[in-house]
Biopython code that builds the backbone (N, CA, C, O; Angstrom):
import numpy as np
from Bio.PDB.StructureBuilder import StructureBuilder

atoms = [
    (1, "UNK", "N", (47.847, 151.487, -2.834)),
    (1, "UNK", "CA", (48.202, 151.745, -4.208)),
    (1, "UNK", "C", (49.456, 152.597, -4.218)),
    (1, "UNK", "O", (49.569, 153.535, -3.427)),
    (2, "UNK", "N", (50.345, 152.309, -5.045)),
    (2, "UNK", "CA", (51.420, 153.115, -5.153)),
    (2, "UNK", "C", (51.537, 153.074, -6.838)),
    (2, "UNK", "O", (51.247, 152.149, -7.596)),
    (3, "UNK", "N", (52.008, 154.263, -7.111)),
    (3, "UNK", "CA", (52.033, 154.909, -8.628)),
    (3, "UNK", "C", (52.301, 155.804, -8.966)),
    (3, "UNK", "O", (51.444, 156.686, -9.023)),
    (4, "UNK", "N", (53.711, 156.077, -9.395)),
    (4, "UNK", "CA", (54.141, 157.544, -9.449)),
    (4, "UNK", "C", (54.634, 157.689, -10.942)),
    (4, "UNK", "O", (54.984, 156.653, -11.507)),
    (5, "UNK", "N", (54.682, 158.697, -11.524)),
    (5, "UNK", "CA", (54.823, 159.219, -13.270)),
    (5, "UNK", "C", (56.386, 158.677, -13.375)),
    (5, "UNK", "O", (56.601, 157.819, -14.231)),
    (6, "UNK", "N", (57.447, 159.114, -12.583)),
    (6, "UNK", "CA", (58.168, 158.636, -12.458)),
    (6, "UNK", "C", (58.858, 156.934, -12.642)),
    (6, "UNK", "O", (59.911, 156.585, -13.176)),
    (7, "UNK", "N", (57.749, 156.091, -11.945)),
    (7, "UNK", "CA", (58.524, 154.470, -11.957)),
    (7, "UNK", "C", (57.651, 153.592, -12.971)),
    (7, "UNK", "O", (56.473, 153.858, -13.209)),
    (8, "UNK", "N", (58.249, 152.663, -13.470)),
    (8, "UNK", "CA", (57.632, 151.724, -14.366)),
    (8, "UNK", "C", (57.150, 150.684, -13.445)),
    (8, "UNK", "O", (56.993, 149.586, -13.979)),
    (9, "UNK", "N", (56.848, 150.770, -12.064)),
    (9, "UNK", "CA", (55.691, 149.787, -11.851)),
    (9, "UNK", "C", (54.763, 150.171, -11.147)),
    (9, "UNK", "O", (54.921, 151.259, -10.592)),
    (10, "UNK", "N", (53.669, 149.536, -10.956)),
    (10, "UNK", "CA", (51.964, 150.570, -10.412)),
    (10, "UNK", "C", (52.070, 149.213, -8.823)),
    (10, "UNK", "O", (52.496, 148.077, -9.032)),
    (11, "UNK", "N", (51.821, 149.455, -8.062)),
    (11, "UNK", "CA", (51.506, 148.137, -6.651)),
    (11, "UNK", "C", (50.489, 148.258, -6.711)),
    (11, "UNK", "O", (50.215, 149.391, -7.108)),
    (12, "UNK", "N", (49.214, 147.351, -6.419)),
    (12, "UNK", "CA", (48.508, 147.484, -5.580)),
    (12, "UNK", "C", (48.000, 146.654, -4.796)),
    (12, "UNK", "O", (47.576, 145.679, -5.416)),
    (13, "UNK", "N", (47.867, 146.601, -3.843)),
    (13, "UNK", "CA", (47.827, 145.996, -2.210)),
    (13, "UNK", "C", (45.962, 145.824, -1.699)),
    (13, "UNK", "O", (45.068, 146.649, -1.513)),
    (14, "UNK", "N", (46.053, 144.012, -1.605)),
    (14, "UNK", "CA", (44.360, 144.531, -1.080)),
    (14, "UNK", "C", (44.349, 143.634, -0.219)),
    (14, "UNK", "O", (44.677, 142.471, -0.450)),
    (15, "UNK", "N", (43.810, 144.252, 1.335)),
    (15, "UNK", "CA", (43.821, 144.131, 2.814)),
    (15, "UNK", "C", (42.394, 143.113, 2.901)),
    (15, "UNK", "O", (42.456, 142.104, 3.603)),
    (16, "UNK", "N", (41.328, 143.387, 2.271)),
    (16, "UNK", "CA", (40.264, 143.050, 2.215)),
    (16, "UNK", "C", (39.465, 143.423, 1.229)),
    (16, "UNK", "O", (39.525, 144.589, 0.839)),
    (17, "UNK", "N", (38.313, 142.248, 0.473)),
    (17, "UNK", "CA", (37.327, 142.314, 0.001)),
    (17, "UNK", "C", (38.539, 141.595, -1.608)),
    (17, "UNK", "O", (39.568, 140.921, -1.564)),
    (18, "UNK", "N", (37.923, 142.040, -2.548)),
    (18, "UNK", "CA", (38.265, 141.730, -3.892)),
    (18, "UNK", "C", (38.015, 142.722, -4.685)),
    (18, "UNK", "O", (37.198, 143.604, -4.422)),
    (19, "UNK", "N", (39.033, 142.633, -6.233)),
    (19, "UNK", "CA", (39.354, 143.294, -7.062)),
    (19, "UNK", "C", (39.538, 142.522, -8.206)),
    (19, "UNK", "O", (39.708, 141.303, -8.221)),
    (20, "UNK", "N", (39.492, 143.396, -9.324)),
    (20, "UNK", "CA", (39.392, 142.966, -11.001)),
    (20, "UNK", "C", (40.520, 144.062, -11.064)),
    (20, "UNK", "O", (40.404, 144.982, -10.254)),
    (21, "UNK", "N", (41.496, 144.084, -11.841)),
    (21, "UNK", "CA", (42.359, 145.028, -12.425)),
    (21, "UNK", "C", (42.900, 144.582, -13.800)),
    (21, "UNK", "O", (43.797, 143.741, -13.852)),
    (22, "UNK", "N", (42.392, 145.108, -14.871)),
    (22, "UNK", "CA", (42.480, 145.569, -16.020)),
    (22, "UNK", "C", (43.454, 146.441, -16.589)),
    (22, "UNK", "O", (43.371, 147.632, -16.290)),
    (23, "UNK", "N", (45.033, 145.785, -17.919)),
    (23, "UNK", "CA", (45.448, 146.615, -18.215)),
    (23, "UNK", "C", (45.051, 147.344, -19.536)),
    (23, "UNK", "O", (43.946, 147.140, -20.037)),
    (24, "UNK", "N", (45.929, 148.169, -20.080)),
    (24, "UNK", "CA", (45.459, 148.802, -21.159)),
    (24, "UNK", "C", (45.219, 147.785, -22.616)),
    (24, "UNK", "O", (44.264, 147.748, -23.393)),
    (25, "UNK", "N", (46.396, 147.078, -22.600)),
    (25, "UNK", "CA", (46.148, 145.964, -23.124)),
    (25, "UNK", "C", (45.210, 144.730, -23.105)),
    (25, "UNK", "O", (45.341, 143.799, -23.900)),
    (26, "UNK", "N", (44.280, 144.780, -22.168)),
    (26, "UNK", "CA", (43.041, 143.774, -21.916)),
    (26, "UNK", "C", (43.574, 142.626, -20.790)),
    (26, "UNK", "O", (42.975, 141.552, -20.736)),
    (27, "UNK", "N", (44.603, 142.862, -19.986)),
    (27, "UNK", "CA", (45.411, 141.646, -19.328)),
    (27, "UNK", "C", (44.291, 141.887, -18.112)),
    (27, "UNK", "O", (43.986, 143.062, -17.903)),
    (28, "UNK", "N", (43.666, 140.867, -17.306)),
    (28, "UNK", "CA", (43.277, 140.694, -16.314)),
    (28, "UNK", "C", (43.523, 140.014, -15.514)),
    (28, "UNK", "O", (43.896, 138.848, -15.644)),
    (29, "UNK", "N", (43.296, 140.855, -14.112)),
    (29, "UNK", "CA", (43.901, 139.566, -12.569)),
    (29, "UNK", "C", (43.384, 140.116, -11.473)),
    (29, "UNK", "O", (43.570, 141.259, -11.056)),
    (30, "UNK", "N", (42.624, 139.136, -10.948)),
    (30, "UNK", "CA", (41.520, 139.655, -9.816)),
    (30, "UNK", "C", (42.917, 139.177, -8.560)),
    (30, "UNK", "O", (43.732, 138.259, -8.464)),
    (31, "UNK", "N", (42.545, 140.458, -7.748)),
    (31, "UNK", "CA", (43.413, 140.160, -6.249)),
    (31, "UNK", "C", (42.386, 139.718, -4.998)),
    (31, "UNK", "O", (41.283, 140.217, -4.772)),
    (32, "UNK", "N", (42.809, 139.031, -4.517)),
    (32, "UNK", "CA", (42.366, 138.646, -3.188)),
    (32, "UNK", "C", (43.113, 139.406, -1.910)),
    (32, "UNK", "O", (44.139, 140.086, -1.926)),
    (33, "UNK", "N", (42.364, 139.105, -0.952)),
    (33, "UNK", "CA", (42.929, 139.705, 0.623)),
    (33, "UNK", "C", (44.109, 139.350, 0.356)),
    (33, "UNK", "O", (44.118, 138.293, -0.274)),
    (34, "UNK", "N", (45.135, 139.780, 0.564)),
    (34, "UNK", "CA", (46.926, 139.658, 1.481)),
    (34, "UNK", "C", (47.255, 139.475, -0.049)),
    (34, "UNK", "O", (47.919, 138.453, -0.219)),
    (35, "UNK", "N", (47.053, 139.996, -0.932)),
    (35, "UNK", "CA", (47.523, 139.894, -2.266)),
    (35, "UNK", "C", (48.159, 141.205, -2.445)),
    (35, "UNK", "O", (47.887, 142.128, -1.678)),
    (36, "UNK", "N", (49.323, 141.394, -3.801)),
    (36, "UNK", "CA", (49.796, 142.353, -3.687)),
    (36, "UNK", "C", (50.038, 142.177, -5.700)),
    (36, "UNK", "O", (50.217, 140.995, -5.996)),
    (37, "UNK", "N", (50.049, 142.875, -6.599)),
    (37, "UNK", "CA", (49.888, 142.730, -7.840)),
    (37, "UNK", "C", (50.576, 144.086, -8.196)),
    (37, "UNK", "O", (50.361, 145.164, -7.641)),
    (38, "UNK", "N", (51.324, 143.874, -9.081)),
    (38, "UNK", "CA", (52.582, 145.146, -9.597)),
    (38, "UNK", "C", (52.428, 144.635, -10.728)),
    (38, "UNK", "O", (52.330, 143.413, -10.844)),
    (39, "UNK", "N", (52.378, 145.433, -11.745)),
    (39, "UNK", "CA", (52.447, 145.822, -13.305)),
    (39, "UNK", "C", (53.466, 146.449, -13.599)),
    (39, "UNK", "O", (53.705, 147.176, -12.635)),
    (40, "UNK", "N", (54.124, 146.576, -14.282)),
    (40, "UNK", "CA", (55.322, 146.956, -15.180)),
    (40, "UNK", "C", (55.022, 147.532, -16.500)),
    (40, "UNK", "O", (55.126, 146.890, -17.545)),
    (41, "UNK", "N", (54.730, 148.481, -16.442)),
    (41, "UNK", "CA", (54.721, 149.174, -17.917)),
    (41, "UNK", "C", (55.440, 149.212, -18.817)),
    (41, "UNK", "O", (54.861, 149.198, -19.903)),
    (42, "UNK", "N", (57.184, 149.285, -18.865)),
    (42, "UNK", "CA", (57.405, 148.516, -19.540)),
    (42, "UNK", "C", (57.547, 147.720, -20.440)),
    (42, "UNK", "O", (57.917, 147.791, -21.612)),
    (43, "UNK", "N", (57.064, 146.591, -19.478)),
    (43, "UNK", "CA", (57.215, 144.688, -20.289)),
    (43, "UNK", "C", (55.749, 144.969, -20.051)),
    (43, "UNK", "O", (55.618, 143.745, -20.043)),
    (44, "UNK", "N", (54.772, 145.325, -19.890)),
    (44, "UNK", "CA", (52.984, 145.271, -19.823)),
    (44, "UNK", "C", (53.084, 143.974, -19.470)),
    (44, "UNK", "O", (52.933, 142.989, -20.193)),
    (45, "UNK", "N", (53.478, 144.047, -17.747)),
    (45, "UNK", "CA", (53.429, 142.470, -17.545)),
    (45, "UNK", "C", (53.153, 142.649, -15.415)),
    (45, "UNK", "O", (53.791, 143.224, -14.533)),
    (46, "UNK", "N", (51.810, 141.750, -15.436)),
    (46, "UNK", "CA", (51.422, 141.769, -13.995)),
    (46, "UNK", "C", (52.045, 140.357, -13.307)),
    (46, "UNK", "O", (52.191, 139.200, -13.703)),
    (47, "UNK", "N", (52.303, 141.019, -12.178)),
    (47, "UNK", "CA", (52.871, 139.655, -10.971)),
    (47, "UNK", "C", (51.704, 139.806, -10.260)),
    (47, "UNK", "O", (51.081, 140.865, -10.341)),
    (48, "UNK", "N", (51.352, 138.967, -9.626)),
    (48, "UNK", "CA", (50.450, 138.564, -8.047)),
    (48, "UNK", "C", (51.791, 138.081, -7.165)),
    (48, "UNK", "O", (52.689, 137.395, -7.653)),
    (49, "UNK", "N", (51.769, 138.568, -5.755)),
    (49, "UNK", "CA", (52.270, 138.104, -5.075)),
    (49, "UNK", "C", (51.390, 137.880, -3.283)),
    (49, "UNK", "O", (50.791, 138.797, -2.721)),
    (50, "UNK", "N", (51.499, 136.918, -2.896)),
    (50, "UNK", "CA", (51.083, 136.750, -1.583)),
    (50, "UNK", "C", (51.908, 137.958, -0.464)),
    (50, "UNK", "O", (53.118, 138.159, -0.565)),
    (51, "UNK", "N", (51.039, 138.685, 0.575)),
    (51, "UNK", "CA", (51.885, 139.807, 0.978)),
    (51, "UNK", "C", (51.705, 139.145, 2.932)),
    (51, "UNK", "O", (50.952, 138.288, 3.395)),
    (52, "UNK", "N", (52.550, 139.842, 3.475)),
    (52, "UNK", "CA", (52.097, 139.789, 5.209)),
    (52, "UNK", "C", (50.608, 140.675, 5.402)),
    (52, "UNK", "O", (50.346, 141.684, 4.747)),
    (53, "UNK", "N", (49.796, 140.129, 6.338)),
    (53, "UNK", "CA", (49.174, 140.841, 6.055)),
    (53, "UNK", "C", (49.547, 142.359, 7.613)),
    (53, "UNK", "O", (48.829, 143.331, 7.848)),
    (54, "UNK", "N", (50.366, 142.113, 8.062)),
    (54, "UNK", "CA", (50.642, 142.916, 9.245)),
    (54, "UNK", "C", (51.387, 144.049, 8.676)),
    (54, "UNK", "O", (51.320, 145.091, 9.327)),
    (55, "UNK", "N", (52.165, 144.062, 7.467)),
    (55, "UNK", "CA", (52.929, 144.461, 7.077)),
    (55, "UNK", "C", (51.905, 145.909, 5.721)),
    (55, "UNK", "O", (52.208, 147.027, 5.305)),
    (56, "UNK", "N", (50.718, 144.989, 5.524)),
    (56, "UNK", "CA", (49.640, 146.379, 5.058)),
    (56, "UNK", "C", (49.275, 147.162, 6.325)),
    (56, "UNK", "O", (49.308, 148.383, 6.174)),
    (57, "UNK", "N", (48.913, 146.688, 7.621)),
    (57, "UNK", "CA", (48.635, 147.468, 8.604)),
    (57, "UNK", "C", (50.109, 148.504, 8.892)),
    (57, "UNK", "O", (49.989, 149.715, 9.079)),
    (58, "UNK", "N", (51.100, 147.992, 8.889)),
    (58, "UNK", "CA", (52.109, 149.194, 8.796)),
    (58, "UNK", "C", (52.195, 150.216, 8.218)),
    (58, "UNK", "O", (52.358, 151.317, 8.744)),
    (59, "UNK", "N", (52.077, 149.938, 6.841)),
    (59, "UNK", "CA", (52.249, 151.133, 5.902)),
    (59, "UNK", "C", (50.988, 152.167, 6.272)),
    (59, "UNK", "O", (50.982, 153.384, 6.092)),
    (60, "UNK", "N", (49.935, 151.352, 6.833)),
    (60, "UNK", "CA", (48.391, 152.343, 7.014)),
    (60, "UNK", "C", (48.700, 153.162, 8.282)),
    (60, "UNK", "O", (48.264, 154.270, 8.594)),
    (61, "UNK", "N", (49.306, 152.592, 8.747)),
    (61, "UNK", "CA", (49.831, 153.404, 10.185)),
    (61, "UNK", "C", (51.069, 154.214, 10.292)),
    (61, "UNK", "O", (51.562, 154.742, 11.288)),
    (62, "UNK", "N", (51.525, 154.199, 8.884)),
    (62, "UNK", "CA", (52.557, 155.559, 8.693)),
    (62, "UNK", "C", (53.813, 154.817, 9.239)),
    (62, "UNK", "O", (54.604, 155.579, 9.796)),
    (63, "UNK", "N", (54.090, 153.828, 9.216)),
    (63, "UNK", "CA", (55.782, 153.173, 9.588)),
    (63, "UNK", "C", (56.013, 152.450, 8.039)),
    (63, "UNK", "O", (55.310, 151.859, 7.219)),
    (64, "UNK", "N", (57.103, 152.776, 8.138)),
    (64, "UNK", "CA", (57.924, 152.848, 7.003)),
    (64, "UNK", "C", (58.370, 150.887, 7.436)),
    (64, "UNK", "O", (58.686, 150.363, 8.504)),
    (65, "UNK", "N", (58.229, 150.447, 6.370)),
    (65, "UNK", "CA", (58.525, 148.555, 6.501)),
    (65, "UNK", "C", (59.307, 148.464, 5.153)),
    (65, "UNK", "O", (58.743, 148.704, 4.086)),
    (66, "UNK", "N", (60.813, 148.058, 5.244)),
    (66, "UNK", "CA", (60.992, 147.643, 4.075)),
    (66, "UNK", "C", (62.056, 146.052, 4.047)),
    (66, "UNK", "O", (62.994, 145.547, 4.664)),
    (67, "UNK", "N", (61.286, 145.807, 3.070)),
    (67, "UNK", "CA", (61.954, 143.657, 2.769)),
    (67, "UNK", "C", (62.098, 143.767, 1.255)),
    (67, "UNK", "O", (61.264, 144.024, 0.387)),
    (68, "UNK", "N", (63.576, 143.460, 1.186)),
    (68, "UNK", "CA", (64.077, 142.816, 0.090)),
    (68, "UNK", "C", (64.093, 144.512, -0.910)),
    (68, "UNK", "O", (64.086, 144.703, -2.126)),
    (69, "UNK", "N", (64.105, 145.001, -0.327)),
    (69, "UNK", "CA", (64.741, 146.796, -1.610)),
    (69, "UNK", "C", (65.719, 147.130, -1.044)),
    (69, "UNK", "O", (66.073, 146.948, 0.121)),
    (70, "UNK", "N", (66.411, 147.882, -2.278)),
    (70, "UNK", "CA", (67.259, 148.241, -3.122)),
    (70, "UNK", "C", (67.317, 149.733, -1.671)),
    (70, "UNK", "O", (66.513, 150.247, -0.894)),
    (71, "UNK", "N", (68.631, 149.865, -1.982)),
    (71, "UNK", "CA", (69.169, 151.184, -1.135)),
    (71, "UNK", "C", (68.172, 152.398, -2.128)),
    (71, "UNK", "O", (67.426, 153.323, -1.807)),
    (72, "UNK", "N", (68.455, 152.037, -2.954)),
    (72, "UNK", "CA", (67.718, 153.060, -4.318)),
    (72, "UNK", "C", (66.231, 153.444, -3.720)),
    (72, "UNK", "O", (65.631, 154.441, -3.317)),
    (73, "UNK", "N", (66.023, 152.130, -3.898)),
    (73, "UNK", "CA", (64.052, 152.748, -3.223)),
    (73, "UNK", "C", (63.992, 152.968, -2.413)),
    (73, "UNK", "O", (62.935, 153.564, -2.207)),
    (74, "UNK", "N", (64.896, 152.801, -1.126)),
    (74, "UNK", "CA", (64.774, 153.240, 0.240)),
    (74, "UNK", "C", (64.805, 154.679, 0.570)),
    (74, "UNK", "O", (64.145, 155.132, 1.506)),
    (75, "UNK", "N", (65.530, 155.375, -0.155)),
    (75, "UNK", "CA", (66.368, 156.742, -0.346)),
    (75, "UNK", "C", (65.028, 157.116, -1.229)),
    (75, "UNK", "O", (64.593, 158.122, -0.669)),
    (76, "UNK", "N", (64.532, 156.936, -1.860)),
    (76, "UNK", "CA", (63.499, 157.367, -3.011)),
    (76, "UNK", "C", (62.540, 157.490, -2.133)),
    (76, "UNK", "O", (62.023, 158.590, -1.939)),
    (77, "UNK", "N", (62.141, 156.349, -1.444)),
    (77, "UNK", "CA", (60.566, 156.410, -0.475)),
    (77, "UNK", "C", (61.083, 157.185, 0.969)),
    (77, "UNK", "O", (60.286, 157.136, 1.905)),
    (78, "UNK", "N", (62.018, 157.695, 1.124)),
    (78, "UNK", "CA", (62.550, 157.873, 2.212)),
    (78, "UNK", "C", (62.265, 159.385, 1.860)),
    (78, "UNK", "O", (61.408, 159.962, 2.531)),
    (79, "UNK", "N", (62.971, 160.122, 0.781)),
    (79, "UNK", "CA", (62.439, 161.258, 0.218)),
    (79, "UNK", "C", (61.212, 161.561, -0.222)),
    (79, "UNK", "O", (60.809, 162.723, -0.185)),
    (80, "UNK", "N", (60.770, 160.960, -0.502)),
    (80, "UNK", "CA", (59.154, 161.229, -0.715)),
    (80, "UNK", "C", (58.578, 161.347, 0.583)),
    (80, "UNK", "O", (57.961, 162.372, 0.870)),
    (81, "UNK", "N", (58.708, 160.409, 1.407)),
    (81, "UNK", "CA", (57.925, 160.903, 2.441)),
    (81, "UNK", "C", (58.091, 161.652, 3.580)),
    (81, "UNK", "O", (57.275, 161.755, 4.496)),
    (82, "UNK", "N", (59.060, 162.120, 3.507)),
    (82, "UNK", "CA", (59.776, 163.181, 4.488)),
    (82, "UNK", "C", (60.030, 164.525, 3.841)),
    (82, "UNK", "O", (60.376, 165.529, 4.463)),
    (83, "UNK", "N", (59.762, 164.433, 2.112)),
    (83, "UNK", "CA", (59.731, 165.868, 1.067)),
    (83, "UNK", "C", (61.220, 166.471, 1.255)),
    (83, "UNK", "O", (61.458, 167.650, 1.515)),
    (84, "UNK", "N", (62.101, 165.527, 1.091)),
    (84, "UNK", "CA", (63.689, 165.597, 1.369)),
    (84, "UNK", "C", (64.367, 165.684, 0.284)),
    (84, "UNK", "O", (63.663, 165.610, -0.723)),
    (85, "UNK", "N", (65.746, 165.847, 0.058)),
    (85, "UNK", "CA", (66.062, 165.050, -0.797)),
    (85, "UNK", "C", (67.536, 164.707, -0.658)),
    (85, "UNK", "O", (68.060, 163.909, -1.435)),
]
sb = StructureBuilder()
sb.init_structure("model")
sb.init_model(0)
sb.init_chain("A")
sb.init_seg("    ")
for serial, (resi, resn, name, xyz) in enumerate(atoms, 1):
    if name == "N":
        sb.init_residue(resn, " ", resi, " ")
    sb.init_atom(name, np.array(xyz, "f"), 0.0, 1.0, " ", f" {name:<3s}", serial, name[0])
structure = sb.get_structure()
């Protein structure tokens, strides 16, 4: 799960088992294994996306993996997790 007060979108990532996620607005979308589902607050609007699933074992193991972002989020998640800035 990623979700900070800061960004207009919520991730969440499921490795195994299943999920129902509910927005405030009544929008529903169940995730499956290697699924990955981001909401946008916003536009109150959910994506599903198919994820690697090697690439959830990374992040669980504290290595930093990044595909297809922005210098912006790199520098953002780069500071956050090193408490940098």
């Amino acid at each position: 799960m990623k979700a900070y007060p800061d960004e207009h979108q919520t991730v969440a990532t499921l490795q195994e088992g299943k999920i129902e996620v509910q927005t405030e607005n009544r929008q529903k979308q169940q995730l499956t294994p290697n699924e990955q589902l981001v909401y946008n607050s916003e536009t109150s609007t959910l994506k599903v996306v198919k994820v690697n699933p090697e690439d959830i074992l990374d992040w669980k193991n504290g290595n930093l993996l990044f595909s297809e972002a922005t210098l912006g989020e790199i520098v953002q998640t780069l500071e956050r997790h090193f408490n940098i800035s």
